[in-house]
PyMOL Python script that loads the backbone (N, CA, C, O; Angstrom):
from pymol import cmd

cmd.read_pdbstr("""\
ATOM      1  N   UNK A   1      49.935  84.824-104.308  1.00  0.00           N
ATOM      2  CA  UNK A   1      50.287  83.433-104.538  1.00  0.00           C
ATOM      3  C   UNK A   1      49.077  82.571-104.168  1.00  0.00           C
ATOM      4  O   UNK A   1      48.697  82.831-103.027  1.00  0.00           O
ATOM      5  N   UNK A   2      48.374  81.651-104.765  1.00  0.00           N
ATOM      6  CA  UNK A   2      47.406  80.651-104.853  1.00  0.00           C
ATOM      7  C   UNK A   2      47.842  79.636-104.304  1.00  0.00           C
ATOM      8  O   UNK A   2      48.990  79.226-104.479  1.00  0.00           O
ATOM      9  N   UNK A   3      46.776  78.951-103.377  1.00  0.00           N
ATOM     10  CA  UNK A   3      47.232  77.621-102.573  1.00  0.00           C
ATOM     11  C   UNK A   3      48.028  76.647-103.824  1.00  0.00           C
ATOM     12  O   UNK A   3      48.945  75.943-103.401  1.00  0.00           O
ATOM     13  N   UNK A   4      47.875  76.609-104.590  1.00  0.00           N
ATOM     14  CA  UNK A   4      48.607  75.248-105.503  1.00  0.00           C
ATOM     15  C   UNK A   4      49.861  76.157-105.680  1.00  0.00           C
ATOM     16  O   UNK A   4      50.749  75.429-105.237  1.00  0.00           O
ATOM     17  N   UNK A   5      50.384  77.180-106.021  1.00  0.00           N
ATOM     18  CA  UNK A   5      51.412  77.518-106.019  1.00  0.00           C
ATOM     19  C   UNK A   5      52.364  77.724-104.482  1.00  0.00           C
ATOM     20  O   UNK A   5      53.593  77.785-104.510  1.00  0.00           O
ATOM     21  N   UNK A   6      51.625  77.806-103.295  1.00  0.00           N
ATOM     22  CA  UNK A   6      52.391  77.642-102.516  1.00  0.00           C
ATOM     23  C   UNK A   6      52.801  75.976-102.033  1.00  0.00           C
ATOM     24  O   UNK A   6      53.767  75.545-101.403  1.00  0.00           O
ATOM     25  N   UNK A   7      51.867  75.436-102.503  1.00  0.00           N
ATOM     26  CA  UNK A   7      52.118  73.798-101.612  1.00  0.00           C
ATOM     27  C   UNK A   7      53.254  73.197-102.883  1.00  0.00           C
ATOM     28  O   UNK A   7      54.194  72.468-102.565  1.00  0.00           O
ATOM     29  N   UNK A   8      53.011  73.613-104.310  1.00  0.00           N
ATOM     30  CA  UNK A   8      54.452  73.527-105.063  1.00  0.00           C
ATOM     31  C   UNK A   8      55.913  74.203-104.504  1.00  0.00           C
ATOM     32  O   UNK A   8      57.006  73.702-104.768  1.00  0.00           O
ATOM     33  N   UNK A   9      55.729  75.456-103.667  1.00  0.00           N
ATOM     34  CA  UNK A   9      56.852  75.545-103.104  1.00  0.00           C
ATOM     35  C   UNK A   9      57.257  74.794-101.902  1.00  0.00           C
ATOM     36  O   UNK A   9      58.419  74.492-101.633  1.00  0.00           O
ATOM     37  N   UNK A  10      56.436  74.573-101.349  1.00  0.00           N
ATOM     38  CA  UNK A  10      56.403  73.893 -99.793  1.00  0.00           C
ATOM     39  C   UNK A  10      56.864  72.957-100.481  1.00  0.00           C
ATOM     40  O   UNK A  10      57.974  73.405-100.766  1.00  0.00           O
ATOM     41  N   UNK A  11      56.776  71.735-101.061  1.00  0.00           N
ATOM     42  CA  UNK A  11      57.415  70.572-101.890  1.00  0.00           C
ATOM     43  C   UNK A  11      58.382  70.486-102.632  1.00  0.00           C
ATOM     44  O   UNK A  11      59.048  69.499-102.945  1.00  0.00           O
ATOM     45  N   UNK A  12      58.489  71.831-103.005  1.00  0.00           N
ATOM     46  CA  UNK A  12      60.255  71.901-103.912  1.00  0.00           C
ATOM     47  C   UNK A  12      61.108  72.267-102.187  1.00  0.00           C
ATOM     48  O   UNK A  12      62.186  71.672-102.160  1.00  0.00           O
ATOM     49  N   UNK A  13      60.902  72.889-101.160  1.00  0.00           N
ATOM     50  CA  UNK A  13      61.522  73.214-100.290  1.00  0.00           C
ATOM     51  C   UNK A  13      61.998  71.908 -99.432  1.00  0.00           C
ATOM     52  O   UNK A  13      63.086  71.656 -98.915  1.00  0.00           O
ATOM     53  N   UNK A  14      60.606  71.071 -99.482  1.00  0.00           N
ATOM     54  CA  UNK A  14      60.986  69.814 -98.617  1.00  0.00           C
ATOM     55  C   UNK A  14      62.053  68.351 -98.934  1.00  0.00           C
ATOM     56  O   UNK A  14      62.541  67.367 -98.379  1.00  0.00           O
ATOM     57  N   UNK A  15      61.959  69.139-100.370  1.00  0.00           N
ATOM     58  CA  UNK A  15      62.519  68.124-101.400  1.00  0.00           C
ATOM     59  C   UNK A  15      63.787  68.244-101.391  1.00  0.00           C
ATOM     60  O   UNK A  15      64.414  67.224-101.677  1.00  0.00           O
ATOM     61  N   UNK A  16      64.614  69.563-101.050  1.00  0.00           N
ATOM     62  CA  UNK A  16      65.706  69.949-101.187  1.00  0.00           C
ATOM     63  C   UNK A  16      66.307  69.632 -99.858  1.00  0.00           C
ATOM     64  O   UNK A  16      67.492  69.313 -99.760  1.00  0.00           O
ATOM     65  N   UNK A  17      65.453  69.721 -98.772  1.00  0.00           N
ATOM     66  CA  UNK A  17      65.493  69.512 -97.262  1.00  0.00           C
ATOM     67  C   UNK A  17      65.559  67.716 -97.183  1.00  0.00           C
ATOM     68  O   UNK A  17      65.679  67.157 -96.092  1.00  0.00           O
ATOM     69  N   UNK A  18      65.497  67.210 -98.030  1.00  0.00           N
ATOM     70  CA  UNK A  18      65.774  65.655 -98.284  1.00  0.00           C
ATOM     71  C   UNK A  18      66.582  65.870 -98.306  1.00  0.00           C
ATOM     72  O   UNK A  18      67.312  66.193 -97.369  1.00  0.00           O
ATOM     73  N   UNK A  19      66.795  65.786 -99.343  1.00  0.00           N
ATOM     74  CA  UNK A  19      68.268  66.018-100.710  1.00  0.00           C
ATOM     75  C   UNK A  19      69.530  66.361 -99.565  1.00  0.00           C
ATOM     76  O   UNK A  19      70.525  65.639 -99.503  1.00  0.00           O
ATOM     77  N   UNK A  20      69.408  67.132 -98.995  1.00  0.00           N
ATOM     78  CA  UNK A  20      70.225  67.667 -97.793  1.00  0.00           C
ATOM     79  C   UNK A  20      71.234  66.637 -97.068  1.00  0.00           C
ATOM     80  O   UNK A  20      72.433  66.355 -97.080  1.00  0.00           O
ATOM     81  N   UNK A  21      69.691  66.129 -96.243  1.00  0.00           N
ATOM     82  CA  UNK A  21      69.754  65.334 -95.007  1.00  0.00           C
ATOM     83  C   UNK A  21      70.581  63.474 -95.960  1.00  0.00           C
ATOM     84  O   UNK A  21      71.250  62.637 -95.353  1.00  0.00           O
ATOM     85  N   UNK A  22      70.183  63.404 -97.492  1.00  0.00           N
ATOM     86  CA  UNK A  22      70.377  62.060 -97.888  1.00  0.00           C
ATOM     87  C   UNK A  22      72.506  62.320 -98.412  1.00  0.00           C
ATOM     88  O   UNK A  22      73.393  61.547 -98.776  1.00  0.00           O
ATOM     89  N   UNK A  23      72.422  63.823 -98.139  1.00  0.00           N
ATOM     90  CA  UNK A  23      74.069  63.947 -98.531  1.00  0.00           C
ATOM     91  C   UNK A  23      75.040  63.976 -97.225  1.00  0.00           C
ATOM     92  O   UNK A  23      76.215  63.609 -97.237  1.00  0.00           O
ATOM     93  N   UNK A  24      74.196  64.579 -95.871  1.00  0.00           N
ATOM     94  CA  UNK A  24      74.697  64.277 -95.330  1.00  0.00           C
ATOM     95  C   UNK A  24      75.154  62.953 -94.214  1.00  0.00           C
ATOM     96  O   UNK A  24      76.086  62.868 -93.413  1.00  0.00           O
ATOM     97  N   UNK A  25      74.089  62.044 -94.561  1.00  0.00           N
ATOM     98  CA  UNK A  25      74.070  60.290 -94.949  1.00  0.00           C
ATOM     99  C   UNK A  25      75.208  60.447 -95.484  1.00  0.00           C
ATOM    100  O   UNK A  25      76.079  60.969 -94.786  1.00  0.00           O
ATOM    101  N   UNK A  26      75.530  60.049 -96.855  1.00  0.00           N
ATOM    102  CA  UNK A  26      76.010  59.506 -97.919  1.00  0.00           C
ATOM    103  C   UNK A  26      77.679  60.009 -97.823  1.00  0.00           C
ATOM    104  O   UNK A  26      78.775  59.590 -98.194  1.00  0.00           O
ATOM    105  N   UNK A  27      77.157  61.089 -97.139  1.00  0.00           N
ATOM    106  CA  UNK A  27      78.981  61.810 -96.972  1.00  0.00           C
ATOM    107  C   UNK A  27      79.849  61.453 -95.869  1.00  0.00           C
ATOM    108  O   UNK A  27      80.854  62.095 -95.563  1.00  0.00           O
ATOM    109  N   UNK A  28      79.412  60.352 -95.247  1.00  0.00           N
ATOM    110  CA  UNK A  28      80.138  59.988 -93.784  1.00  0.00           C
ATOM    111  C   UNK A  28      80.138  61.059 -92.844  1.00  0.00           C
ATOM    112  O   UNK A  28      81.046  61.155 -92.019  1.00  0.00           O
ATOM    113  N   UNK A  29      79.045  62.006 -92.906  1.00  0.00           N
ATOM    114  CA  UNK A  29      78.999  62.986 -91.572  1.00  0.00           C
ATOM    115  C   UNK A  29      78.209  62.234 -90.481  1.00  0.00           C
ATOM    116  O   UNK A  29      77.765  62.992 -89.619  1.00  0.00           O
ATOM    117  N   UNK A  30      77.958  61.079 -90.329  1.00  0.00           N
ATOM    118  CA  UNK A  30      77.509  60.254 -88.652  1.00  0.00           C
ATOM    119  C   UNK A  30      78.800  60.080 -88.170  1.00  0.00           C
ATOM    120  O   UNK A  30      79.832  59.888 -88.814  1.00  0.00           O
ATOM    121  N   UNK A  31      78.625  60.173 -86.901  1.00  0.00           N
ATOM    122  CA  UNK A  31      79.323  59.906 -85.662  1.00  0.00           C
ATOM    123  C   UNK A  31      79.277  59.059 -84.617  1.00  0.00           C
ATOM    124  O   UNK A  31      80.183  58.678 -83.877  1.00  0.00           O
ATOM    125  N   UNK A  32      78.236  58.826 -84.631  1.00  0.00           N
ATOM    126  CA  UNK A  32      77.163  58.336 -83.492  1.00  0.00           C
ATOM    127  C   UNK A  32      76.164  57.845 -83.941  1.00  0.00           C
ATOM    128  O   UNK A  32      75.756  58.150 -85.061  1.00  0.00           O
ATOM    129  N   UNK A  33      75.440  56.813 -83.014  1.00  0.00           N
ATOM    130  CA  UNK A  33      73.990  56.206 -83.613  1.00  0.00           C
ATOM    131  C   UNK A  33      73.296  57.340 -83.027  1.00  0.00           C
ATOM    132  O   UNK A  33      72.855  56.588 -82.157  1.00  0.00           O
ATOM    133  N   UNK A  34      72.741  58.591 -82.673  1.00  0.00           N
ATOM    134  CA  UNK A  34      72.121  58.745 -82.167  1.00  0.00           C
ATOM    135  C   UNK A  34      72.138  60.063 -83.448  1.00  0.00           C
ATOM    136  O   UNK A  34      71.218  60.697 -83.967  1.00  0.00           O
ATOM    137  N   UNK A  35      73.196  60.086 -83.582  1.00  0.00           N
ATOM    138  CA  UNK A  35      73.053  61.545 -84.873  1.00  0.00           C
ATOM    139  C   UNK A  35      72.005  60.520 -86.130  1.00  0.00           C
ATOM    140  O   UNK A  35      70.871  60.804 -86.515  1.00  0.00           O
ATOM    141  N   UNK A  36      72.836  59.334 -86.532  1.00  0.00           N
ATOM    142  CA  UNK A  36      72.137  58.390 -87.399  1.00  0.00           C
ATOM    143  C   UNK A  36      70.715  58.384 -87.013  1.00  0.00           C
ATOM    144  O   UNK A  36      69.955  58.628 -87.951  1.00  0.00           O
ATOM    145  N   UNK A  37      70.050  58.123 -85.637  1.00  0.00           N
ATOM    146  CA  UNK A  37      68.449  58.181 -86.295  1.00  0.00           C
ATOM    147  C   UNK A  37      68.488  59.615 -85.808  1.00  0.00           C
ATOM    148  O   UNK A  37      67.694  60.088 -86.621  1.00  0.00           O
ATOM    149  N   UNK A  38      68.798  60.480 -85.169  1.00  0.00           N
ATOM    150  CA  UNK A  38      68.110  61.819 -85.841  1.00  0.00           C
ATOM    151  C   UNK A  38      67.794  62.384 -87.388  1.00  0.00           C
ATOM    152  O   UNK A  38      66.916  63.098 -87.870  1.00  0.00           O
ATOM    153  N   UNK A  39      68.787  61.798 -87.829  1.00  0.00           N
ATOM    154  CA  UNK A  39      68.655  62.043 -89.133  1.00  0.00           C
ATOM    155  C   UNK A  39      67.430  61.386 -89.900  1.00  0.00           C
ATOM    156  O   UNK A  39      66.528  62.010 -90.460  1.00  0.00           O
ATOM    157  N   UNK A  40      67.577  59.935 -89.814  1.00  0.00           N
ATOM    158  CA  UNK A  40      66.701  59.192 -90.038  1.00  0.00           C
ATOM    159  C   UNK A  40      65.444  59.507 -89.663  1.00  0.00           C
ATOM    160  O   UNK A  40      64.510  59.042 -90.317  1.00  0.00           O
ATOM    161  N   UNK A  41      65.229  60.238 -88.694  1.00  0.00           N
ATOM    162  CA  UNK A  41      63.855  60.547 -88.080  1.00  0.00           C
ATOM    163  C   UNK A  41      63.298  61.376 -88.747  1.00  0.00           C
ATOM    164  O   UNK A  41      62.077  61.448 -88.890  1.00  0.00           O
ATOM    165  N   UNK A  42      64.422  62.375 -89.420  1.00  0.00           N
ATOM    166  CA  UNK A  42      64.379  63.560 -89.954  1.00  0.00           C
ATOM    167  C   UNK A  42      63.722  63.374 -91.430  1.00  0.00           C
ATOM    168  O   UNK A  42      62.771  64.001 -91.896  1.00  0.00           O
ATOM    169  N   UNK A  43      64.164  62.778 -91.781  1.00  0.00           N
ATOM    170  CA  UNK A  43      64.264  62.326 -92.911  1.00  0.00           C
ATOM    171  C   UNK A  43      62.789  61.576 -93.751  1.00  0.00           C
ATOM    172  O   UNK A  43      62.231  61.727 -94.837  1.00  0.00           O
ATOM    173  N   UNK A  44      62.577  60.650 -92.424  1.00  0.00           N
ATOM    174  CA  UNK A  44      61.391  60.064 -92.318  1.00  0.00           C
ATOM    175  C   UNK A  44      60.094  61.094 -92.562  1.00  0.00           C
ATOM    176  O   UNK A  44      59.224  61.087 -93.433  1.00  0.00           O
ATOM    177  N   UNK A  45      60.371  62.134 -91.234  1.00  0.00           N
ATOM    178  CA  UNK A  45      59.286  63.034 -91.124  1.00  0.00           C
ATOM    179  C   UNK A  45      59.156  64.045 -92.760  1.00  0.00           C
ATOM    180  O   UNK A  45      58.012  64.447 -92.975  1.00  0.00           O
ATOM    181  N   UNK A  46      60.020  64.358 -93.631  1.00  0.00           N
ATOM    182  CA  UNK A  46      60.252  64.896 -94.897  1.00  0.00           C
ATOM    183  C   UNK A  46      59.674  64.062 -95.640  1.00  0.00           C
ATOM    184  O   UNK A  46      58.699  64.349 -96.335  1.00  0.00           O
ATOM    185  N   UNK A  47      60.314  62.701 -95.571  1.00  0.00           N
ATOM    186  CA  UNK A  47      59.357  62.711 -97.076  1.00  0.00           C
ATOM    187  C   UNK A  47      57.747  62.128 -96.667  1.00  0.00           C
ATOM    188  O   UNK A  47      56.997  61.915 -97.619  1.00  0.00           O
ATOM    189  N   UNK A  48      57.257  61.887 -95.337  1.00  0.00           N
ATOM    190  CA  UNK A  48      56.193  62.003 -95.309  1.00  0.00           C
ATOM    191  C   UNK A  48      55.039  63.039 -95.453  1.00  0.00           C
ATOM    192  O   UNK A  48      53.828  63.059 -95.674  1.00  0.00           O
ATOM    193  N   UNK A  49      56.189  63.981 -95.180  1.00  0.00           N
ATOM    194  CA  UNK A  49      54.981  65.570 -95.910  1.00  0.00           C
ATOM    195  C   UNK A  49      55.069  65.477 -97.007  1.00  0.00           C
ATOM    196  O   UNK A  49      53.943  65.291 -97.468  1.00  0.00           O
ATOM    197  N   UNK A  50      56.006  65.506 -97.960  1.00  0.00           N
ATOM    198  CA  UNK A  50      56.539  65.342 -99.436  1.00  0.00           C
ATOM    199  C   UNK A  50      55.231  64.338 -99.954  1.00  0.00           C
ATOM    200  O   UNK A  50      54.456  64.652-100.857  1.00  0.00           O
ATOM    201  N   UNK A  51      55.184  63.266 -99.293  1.00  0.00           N
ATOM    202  CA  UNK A  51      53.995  62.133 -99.962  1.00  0.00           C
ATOM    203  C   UNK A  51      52.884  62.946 -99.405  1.00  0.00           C
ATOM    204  O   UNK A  51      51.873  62.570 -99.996  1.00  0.00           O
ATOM    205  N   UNK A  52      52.583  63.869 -98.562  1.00  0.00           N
ATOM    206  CA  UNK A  52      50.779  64.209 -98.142  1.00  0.00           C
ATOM    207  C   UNK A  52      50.647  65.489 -98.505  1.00  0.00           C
ATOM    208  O   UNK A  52      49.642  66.125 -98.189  1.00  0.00           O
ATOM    209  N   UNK A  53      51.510  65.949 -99.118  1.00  0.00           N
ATOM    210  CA  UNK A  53      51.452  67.289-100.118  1.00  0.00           C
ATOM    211  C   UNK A  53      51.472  66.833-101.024  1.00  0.00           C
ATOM    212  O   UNK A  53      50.694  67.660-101.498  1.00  0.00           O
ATOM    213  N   UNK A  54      51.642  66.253-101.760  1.00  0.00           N
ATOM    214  CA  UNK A  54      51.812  65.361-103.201  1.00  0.00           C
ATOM    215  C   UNK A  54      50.244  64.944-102.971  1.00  0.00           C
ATOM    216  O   UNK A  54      49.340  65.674-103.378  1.00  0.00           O
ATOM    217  N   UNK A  55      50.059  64.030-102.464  1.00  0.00           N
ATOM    218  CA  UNK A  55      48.439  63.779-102.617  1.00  0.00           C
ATOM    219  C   UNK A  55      47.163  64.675-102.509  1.00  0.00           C
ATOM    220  O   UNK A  55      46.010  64.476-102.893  1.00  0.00           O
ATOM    221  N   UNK A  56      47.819  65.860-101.778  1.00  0.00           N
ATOM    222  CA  UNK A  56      46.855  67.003-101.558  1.00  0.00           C
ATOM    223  C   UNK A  56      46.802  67.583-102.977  1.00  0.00           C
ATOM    224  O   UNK A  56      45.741  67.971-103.467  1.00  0.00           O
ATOM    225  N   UNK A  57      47.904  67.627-103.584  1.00  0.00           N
ATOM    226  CA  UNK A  57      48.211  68.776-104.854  1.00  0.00           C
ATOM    227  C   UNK A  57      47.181  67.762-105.984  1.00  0.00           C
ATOM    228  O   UNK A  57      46.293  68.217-106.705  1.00  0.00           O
ATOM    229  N   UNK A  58      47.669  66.051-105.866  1.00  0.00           N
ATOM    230  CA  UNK A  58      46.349  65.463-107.242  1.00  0.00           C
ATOM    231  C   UNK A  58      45.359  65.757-106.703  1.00  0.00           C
ATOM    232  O   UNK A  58      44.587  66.340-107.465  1.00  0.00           O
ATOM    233  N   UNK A  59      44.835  65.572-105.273  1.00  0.00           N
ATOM    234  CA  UNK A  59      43.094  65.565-104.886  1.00  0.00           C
ATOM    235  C   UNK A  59      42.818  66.912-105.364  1.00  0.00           C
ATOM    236  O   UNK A  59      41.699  67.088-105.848  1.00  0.00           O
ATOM    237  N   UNK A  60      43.919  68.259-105.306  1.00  0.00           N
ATOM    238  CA  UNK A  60      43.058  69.263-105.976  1.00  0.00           C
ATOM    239  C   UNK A  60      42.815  69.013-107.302  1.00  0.00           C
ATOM    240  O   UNK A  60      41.681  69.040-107.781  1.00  0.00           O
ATOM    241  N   UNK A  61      43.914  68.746-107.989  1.00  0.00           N
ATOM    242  CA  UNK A  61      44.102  68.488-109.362  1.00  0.00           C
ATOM    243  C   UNK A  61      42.673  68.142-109.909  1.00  0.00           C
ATOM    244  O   UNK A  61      42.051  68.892-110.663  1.00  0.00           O
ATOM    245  N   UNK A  62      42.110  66.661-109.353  1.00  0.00           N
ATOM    246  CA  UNK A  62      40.833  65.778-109.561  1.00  0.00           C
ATOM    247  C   UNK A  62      39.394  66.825-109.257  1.00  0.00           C
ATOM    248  O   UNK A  62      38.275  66.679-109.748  1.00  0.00           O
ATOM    249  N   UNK A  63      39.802  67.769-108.402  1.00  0.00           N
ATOM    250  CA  UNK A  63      38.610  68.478-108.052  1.00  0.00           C
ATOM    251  C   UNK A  63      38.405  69.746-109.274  1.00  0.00           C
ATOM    252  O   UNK A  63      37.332  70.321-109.459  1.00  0.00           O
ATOM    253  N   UNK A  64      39.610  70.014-110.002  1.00  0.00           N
ATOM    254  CA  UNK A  64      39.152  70.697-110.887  1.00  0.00           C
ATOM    255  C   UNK A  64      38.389  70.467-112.306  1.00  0.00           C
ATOM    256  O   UNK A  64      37.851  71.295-113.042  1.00  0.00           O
ATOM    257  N   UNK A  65      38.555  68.763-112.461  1.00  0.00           N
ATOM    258  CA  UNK A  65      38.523  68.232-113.809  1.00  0.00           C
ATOM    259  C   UNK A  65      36.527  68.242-113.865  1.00  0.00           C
ATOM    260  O   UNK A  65      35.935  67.854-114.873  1.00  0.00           O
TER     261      UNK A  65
END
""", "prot")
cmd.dss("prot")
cmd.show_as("cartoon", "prot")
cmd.util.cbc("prot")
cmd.orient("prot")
């Protein structure tokens, strides 16, 4: 497996690991404010890899052209 094919999985994985965390939001599973920003924290920290894997994957992109 080639670095661009793994950081495409690492990003379909993190993406789903959103997807997750935004259903269990949306589904009334909080209890507590404290579950609410764990989540939120959680959540936060996801799609900030999601955006710096995403920019890693064009800067390669640009380095091949």
């Amino acid at each position: 497996m080639d670095a661009v094919a793994l950081a495409s999985y690492i990003f379909n994985k993190l993406k789903k690991l959103e997807e997750g965390h935004v259903e269990f939001l949306t589904g009334g599973n909080i209890k507590t404010m404290e579950d609410y920003k764990f989540v939120m924290g959680e959540l936060s920290m996801l799609r900030t890899l999601r955006a710096e894997l995403k920019e890693a994957l064009q800067f390669e992109g640009e380095t091949d052209e």
